[in-house]
PDB file of the backbone (N, CA, C, O) and the ligand in Angstrom, with CONECT records:
HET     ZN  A 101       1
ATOM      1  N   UNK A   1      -4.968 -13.240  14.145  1.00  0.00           N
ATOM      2  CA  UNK A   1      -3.574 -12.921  13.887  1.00  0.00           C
ATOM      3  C   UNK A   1      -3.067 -11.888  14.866  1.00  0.00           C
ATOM      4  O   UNK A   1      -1.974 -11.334  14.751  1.00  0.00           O
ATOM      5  N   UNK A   2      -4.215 -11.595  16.155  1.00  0.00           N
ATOM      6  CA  UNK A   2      -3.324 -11.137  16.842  1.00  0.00           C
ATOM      7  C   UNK A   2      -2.099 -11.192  18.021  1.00  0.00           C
ATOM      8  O   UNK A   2      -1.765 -10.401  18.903  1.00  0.00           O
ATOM      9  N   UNK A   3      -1.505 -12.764  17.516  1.00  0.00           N
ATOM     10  CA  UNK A   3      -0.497 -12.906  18.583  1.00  0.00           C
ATOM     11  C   UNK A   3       0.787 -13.652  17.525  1.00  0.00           C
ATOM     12  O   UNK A   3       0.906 -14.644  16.807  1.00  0.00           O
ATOM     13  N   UNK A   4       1.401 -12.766  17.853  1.00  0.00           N
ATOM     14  CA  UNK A   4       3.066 -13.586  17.371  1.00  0.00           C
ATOM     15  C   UNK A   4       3.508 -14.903  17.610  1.00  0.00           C
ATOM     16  O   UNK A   4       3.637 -15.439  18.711  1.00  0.00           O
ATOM     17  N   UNK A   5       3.638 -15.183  16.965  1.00  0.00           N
ATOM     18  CA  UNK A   5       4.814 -16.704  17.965  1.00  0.00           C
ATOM     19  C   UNK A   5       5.910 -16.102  18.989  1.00  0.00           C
ATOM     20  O   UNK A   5       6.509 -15.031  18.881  1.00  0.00           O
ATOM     21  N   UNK A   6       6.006 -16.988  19.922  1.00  0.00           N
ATOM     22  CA  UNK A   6       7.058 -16.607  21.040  1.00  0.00           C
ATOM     23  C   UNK A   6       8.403 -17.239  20.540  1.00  0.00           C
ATOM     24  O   UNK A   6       8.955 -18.330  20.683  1.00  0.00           O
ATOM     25  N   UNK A   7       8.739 -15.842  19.764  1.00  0.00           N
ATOM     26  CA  UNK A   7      10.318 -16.583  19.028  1.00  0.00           C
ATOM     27  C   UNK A   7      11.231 -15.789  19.559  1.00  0.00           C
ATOM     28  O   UNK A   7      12.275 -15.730  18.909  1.00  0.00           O
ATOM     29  N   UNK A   8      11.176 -15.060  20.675  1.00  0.00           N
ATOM     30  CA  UNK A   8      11.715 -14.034  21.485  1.00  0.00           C
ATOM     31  C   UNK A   8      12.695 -14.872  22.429  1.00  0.00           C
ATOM     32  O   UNK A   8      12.176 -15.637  23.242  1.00  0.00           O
ATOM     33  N   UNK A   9      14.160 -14.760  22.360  1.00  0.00           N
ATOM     34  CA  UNK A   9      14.803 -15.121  24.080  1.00  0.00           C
ATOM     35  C   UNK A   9      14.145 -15.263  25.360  1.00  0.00           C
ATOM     36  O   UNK A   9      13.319 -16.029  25.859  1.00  0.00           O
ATOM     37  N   UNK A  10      14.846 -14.193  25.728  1.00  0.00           N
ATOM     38  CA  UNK A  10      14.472 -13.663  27.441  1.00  0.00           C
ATOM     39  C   UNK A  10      13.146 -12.478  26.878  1.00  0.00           C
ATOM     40  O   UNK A  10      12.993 -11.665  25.967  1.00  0.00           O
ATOM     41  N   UNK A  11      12.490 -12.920  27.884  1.00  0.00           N
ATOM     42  CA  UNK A  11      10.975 -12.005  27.480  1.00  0.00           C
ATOM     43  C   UNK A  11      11.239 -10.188  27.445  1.00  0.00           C
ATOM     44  O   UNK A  11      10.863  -9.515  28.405  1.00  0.00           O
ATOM     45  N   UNK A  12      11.536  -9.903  26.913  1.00  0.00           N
ATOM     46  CA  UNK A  12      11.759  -8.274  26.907  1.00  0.00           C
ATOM     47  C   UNK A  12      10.638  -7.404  25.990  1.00  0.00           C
ATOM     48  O   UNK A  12      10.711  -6.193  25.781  1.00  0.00           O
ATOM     49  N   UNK A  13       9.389  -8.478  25.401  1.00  0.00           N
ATOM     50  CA  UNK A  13       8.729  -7.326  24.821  1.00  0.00           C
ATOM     51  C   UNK A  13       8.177  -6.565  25.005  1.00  0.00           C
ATOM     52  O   UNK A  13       7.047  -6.825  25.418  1.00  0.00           O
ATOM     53  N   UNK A  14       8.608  -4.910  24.817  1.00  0.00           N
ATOM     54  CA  UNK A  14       7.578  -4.420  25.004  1.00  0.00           C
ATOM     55  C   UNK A  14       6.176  -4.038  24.186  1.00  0.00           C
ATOM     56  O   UNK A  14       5.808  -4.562  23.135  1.00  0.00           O
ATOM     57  N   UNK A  15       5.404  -2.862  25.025  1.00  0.00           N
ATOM     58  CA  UNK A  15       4.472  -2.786  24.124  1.00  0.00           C
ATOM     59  C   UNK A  15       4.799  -2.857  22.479  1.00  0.00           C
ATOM     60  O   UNK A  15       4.389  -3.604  21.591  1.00  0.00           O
ATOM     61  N   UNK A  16       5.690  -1.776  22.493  1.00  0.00           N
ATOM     62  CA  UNK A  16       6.558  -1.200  20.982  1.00  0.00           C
ATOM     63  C   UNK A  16       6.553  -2.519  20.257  1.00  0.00           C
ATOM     64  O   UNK A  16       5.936  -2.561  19.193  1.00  0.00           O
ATOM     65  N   UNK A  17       7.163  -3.606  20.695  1.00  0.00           N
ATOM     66  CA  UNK A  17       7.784  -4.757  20.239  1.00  0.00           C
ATOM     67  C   UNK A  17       6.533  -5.071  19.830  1.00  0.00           C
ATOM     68  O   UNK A  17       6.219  -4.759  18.681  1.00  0.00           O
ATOM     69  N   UNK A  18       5.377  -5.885  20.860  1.00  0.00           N
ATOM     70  CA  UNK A  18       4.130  -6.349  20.094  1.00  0.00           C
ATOM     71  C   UNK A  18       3.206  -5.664  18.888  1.00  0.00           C
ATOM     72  O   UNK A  18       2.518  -6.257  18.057  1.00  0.00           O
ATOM     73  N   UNK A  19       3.418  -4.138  19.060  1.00  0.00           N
ATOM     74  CA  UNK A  19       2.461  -3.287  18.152  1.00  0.00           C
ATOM     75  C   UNK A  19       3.656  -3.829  17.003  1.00  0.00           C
ATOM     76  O   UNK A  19       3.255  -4.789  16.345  1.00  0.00           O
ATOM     77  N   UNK A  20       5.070  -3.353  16.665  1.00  0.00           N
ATOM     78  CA  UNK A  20       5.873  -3.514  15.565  1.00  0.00           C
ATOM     79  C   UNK A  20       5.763  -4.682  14.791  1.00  0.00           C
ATOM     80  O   UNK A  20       5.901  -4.746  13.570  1.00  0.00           O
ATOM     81  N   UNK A  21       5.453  -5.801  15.732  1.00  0.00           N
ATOM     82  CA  UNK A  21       5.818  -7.029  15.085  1.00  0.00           C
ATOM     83  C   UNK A  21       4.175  -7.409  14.742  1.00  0.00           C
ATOM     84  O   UNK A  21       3.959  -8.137  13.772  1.00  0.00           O
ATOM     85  N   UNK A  22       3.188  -6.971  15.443  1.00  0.00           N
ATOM     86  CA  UNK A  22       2.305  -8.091  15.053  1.00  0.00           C
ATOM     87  C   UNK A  22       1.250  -6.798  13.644  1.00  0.00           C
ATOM     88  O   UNK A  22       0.231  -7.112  13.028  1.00  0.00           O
ATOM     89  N   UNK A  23       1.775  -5.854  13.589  1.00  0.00           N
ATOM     90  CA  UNK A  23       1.863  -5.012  11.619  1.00  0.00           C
ATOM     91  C   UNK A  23       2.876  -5.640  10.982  1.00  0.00           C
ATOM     92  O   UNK A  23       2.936  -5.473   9.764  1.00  0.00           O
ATOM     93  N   UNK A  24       3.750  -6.376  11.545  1.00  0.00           N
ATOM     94  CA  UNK A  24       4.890  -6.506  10.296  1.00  0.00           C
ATOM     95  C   UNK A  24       4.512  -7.205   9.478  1.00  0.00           C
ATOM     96  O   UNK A  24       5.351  -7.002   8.601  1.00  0.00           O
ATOM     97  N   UNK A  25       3.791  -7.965   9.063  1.00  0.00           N
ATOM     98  CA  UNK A  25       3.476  -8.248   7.647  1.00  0.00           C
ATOM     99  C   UNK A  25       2.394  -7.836   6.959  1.00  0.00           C
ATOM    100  O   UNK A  25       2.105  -8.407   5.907  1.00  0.00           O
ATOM    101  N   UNK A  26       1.533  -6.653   7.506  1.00  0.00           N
ATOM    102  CA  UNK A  26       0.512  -5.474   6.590  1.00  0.00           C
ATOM    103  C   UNK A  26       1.660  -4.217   6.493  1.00  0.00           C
ATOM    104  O   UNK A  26       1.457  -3.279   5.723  1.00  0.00           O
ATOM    105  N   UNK A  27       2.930  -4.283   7.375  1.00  0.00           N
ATOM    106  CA  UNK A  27       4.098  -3.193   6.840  1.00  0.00           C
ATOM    107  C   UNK A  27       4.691  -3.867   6.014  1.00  0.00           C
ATOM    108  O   UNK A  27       5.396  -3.169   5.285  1.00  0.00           O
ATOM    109  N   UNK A  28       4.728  -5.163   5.749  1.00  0.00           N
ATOM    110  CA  UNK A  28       5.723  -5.682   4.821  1.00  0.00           C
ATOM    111  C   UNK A  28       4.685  -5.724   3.277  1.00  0.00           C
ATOM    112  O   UNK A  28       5.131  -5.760   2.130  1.00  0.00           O
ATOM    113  N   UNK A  29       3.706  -5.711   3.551  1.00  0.00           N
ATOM    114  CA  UNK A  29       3.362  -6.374   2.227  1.00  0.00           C
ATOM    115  C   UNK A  29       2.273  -4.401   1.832  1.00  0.00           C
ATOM    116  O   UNK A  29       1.297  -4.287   1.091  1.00  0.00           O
ATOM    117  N   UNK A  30       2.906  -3.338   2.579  1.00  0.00           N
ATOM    118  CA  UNK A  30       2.968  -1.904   1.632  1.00  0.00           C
ATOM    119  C   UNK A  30       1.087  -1.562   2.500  1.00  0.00           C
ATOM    120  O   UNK A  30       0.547  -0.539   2.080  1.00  0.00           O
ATOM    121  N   UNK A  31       0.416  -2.236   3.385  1.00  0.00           N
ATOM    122  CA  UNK A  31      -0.834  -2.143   3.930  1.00  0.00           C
ATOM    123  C   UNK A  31      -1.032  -1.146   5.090  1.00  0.00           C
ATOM    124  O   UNK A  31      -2.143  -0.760   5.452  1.00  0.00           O
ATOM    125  N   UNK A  32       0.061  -0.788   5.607  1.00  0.00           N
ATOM    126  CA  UNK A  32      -0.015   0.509   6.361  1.00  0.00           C
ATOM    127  C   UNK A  32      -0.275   1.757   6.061  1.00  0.00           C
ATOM    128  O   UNK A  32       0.207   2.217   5.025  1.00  0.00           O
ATOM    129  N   UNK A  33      -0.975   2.449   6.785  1.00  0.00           N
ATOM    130  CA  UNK A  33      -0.706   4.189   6.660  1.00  0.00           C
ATOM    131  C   UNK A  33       0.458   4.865   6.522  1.00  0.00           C
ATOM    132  O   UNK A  33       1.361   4.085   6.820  1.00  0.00           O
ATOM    133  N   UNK A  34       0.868   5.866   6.237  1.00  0.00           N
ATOM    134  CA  UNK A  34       2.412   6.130   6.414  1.00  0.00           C
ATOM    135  C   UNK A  34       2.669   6.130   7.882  1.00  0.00           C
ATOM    136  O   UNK A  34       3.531   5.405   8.378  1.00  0.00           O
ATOM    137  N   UNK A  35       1.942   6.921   8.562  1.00  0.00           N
ATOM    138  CA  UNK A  35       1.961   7.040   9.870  1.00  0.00           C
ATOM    139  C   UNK A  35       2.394   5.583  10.653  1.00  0.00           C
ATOM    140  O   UNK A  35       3.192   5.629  11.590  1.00  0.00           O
ATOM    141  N   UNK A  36       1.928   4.553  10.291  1.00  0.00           N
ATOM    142  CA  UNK A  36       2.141   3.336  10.948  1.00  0.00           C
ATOM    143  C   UNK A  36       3.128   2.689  10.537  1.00  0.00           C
ATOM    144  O   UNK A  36       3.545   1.804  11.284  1.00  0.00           O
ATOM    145  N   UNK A  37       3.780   2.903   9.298  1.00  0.00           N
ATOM    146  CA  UNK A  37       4.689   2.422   8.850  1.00  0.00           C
ATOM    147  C   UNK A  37       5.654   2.774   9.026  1.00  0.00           C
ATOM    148  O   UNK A  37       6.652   2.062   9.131  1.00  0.00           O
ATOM    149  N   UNK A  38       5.597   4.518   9.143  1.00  0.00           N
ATOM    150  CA  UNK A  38       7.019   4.674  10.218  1.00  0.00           C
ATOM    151  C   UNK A  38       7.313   4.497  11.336  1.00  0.00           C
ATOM    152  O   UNK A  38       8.331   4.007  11.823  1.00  0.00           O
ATOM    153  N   UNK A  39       6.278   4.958  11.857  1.00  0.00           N
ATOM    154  CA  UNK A  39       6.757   3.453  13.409  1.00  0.00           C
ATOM    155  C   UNK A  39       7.275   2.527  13.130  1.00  0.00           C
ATOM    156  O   UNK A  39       8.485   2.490  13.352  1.00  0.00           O
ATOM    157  N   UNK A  40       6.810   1.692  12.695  1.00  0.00           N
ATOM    158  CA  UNK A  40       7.418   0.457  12.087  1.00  0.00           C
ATOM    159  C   UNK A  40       8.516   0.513  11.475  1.00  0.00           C
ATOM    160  O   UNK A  40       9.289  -0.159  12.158  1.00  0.00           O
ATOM    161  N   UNK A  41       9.106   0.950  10.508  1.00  0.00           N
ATOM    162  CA  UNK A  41      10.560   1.217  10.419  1.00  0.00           C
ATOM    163  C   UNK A  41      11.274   1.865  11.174  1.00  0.00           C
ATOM    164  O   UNK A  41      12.497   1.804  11.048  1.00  0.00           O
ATOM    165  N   UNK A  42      10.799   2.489  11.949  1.00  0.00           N
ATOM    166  CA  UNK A  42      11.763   3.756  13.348  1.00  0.00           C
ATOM    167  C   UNK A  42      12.098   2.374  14.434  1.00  0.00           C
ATOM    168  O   UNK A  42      13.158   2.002  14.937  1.00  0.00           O
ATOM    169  N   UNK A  43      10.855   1.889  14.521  1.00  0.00           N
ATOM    170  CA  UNK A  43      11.162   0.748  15.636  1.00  0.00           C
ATOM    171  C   UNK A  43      11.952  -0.250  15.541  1.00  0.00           C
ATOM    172  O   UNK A  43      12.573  -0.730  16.490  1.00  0.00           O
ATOM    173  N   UNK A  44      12.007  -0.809  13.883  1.00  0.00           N
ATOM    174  CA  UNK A  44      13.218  -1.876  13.629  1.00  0.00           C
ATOM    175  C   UNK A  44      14.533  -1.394  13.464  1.00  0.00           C
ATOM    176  O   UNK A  44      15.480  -2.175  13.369  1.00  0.00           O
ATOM    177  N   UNK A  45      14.648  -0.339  13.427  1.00  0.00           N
ATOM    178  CA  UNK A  45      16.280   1.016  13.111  1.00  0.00           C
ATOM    179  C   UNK A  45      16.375   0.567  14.513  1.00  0.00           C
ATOM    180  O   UNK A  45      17.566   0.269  14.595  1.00  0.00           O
ATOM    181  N   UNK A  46      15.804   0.320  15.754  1.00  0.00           N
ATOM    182  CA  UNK A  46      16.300   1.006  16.855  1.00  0.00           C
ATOM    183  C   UNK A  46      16.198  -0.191  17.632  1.00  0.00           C
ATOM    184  O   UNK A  46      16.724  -0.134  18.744  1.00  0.00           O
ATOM    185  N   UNK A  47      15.461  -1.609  17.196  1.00  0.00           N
ATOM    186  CA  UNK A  47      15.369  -2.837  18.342  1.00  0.00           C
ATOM    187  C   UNK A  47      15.844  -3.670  18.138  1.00  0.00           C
ATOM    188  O   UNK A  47      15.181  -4.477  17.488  1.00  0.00           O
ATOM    189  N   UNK A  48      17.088  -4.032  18.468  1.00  0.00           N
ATOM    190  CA  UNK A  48      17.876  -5.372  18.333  1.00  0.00           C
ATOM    191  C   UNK A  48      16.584  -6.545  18.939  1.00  0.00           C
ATOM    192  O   UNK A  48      16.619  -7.732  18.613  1.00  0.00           O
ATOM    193  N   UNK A  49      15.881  -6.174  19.525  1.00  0.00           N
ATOM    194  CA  UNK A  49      15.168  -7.189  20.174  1.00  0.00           C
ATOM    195  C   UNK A  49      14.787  -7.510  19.105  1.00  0.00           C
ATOM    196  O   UNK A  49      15.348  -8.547  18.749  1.00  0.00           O
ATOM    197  N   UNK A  50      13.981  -7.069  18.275  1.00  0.00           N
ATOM    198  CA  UNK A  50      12.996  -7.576  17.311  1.00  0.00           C
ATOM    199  C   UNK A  50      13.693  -8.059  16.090  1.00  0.00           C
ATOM    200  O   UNK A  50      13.001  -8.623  15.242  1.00  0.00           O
ATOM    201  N   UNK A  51      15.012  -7.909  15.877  1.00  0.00           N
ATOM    202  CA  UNK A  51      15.496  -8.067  14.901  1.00  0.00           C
ATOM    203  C   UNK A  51      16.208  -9.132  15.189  1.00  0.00           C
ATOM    204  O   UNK A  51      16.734  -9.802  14.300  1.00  0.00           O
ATOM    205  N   UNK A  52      16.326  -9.454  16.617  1.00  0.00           N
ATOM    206  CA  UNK A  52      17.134 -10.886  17.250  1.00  0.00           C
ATOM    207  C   UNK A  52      16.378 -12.058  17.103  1.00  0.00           C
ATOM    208  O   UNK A  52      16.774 -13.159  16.720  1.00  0.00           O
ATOM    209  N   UNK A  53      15.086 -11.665  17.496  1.00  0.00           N
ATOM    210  CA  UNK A  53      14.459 -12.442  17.933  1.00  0.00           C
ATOM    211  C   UNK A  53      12.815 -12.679  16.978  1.00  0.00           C
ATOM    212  O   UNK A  53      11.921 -13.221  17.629  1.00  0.00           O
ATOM    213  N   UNK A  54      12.577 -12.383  15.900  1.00  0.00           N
ATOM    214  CA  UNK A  54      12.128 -12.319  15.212  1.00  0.00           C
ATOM    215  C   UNK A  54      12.329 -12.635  13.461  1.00  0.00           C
ATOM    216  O   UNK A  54      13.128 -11.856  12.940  1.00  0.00           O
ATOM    217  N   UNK A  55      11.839 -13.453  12.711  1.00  0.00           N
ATOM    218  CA  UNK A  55      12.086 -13.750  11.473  1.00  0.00           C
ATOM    219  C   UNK A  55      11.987 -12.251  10.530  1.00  0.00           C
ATOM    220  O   UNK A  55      11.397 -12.200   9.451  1.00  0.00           O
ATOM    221  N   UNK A  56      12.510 -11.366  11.011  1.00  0.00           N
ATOM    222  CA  UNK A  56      12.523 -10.077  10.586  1.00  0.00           C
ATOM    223  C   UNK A  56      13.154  -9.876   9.258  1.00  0.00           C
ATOM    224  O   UNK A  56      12.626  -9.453   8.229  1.00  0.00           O
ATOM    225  N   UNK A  57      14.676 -10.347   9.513  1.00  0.00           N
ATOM    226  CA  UNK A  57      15.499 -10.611   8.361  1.00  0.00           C
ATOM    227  C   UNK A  57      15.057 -11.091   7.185  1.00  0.00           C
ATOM    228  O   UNK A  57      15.189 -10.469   6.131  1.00  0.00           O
ATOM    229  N   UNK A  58      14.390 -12.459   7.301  1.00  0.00           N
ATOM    230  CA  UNK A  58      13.874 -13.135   6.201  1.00  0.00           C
ATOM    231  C   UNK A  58      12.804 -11.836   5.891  1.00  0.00           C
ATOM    232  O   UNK A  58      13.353 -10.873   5.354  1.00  0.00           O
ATOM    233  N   UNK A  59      12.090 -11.767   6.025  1.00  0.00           N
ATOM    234  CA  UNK A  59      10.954 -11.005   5.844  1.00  0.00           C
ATOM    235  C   UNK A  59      11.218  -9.338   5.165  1.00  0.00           C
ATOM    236  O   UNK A  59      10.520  -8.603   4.467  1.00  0.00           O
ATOM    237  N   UNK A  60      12.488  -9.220   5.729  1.00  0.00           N
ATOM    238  CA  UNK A  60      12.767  -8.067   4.798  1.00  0.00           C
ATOM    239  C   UNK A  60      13.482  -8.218   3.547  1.00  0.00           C
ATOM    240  O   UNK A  60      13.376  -7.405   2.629  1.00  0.00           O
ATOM    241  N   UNK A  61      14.338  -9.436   3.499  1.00  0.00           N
ATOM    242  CA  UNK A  61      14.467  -9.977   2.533  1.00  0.00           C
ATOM    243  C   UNK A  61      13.677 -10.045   1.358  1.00  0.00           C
ATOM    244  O   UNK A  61      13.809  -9.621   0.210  1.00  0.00           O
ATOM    245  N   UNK A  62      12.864 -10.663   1.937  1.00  0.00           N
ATOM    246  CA  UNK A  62      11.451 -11.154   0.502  1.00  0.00           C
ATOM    247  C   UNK A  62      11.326  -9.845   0.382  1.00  0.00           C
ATOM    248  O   UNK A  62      11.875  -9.677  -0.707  1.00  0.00           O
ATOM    249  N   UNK A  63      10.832  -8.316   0.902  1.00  0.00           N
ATOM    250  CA  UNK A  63      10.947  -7.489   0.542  1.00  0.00           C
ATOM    251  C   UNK A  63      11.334  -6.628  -0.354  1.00  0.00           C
ATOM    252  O   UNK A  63      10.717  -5.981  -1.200  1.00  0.00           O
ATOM    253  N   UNK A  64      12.814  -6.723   0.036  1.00  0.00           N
ATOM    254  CA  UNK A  64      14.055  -5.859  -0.658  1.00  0.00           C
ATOM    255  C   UNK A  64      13.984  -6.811  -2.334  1.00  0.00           C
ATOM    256  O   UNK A  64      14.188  -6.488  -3.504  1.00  0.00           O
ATOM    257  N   UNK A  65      13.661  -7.841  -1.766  1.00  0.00           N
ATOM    258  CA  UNK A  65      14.209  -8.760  -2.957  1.00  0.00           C
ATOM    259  C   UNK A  65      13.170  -8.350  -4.360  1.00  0.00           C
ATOM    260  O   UNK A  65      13.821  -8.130  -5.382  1.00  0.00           O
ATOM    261  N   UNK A  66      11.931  -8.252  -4.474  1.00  0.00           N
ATOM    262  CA  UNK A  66      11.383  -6.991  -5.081  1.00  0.00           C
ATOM    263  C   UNK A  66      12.100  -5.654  -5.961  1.00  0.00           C
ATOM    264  O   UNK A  66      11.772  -5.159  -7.039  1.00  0.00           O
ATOM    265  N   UNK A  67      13.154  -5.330  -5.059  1.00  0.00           N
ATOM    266  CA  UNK A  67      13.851  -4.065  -5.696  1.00  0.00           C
ATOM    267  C   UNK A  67      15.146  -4.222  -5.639  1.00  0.00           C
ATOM    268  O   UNK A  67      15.704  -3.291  -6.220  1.00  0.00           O
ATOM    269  N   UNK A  68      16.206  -5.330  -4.998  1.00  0.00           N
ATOM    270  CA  UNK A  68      17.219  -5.719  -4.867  1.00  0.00           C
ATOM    271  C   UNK A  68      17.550  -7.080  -5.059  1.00  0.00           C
ATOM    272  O   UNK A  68      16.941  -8.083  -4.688  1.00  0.00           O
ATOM    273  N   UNK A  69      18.545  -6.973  -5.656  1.00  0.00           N
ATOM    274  CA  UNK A  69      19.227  -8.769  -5.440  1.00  0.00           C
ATOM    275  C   UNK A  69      19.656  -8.849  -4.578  1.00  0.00           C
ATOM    276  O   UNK A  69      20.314  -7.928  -4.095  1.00  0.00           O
ATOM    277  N   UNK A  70      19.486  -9.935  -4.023  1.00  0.00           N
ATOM    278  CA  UNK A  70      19.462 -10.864  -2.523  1.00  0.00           C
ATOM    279  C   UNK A  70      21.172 -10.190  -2.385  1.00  0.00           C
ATOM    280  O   UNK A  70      21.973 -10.207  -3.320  1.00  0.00           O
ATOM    281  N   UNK A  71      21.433  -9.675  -1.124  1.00  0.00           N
ATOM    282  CA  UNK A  71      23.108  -9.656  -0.890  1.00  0.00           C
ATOM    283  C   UNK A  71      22.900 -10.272   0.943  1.00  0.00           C
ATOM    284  O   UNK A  71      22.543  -9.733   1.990  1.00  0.00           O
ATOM    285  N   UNK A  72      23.162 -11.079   0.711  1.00  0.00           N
ATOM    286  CA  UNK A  72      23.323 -11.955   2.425  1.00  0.00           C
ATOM    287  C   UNK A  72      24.161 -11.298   3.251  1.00  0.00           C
ATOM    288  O   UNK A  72      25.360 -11.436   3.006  1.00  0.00           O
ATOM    289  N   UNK A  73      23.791 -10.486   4.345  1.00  0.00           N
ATOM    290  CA  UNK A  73      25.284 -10.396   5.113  1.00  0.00           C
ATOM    291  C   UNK A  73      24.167  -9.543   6.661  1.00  0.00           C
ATOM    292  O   UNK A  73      23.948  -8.495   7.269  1.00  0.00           O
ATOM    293  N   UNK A  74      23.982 -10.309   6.605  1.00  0.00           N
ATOM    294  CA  UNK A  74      23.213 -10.018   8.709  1.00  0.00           C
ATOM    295  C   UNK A  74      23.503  -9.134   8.881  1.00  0.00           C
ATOM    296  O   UNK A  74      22.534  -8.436   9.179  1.00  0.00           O
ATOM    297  N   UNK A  75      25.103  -8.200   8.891  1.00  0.00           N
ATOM    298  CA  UNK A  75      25.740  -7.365   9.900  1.00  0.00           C
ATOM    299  C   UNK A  75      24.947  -6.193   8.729  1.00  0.00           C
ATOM    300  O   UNK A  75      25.047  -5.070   9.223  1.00  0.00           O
ATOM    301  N   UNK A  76      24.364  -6.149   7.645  1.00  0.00           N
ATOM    302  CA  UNK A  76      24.107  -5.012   6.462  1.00  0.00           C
ATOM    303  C   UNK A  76      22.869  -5.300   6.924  1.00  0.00           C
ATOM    304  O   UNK A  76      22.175  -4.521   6.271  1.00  0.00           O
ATOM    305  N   UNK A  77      22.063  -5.978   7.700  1.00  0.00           N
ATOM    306  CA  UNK A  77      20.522  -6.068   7.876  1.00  0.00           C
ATOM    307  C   UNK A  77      19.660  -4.501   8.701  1.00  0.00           C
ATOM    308  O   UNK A  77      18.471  -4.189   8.642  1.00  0.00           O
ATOM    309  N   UNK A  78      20.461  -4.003   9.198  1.00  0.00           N
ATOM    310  CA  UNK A  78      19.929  -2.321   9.922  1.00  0.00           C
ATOM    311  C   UNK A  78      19.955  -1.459   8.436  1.00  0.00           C
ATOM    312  O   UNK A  78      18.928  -0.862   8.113  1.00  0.00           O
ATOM    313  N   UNK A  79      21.276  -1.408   7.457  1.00  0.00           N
ATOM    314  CA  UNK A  79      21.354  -0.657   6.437  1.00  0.00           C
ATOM    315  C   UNK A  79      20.363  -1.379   5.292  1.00  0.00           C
ATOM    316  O   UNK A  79      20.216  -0.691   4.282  1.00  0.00           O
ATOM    317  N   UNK A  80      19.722  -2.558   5.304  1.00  0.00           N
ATOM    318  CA  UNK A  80      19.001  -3.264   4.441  1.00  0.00           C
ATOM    319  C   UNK A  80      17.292  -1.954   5.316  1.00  0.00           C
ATOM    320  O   UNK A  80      16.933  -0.907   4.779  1.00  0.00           O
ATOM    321  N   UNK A  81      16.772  -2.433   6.402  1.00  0.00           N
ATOM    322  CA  UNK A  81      16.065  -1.846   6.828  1.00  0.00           C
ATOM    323  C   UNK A  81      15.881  -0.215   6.638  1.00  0.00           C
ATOM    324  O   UNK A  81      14.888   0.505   6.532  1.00  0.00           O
ATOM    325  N   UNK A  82      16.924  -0.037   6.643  1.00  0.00           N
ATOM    326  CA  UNK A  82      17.253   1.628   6.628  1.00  0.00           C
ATOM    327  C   UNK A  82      16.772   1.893   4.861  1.00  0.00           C
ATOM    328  O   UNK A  82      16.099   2.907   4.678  1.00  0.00           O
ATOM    329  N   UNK A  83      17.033   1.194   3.845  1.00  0.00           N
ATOM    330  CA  UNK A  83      16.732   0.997   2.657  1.00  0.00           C
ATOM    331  C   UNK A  83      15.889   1.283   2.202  1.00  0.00           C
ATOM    332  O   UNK A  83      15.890   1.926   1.152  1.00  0.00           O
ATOM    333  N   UNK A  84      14.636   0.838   2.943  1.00  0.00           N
ATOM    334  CA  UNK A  84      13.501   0.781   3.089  1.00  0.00           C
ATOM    335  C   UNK A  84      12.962   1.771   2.801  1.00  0.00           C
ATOM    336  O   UNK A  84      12.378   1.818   1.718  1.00  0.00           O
ATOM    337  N   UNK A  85      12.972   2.955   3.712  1.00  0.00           N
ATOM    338  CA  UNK A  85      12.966   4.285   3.738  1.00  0.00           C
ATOM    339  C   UNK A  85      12.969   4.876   2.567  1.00  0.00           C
ATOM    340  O   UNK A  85      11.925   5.360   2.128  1.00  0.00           O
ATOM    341  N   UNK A  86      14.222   4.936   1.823  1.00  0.00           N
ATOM    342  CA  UNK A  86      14.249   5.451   0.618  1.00  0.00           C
ATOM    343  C   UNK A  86      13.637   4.644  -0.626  1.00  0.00           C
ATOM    344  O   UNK A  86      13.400   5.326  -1.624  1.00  0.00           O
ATOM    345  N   UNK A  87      13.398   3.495  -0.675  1.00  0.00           N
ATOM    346  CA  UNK A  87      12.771   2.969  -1.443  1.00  0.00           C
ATOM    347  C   UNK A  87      11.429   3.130  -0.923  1.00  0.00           C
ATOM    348  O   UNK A  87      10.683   2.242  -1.335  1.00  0.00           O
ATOM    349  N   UNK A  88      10.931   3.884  -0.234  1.00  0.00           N
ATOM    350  CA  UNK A  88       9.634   3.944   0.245  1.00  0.00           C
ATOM    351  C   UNK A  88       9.613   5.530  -0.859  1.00  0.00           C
ATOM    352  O   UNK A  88       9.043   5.415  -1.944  1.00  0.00           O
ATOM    353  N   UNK A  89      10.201   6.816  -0.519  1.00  0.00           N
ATOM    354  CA  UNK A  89      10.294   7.456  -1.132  1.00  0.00           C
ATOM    355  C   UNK A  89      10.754   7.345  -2.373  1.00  0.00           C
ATOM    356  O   UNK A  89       9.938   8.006  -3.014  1.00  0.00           O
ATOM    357  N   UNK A  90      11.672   6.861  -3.248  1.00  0.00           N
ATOM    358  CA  UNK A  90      11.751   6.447  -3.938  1.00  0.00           C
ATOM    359  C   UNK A  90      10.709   5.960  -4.984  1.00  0.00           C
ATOM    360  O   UNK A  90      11.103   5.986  -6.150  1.00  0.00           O
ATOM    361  N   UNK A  91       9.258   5.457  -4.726  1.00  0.00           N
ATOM    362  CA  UNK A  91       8.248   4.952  -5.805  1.00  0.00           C
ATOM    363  C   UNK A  91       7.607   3.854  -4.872  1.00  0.00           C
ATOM    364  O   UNK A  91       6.700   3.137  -5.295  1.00  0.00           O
TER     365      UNK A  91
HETATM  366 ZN    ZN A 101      11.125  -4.244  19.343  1.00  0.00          ZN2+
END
């Protein structure tokens, strides 16, 4: 499992991008250190790349959906991520 699918545009990943994405589902499913997990949320706050070009959305979805009802709206997907955070603190 250590290679992503190439669901990326124009090739822009960087390191950041491969370390972020190929934890994102031991960050999604609560398997990180804190330490790694905020990377991982600092890095999706800040990379349109990964959030373009990556099934990110869905994936935070199934997430949120855990502690939120589903509210669809792409352009709320940074403040969905940002969420995170406090529902991390939060319990
Ligand atoms: Zn990235």
């Amino acid at each position: 499992m250590s290679h992503m699918p190439s669901a990326h545009h124009d090739e822009q990943a960087h390191d950041e991008c491969v370390a972020a994405l190929s934890s994102l589902q031991e960050f999604l499913h609560g398997e990180l250190d804190e330490n790694a997990a905020d990377t991982i949320r600092t890095h999706l706050q800040a990379c349109a790349t990964c959030l373009d070009s990556f099934d990110v959305e869905n994936a935070i979805s199934a997430l949120l959906r855990r502690c939120h009802p589903p509210a669809e709206a792409p352009s709320t997907l940074r403040m969905r991520i940002t969420s995170i955070r406090v529902t991390h603190f939060d319990g």
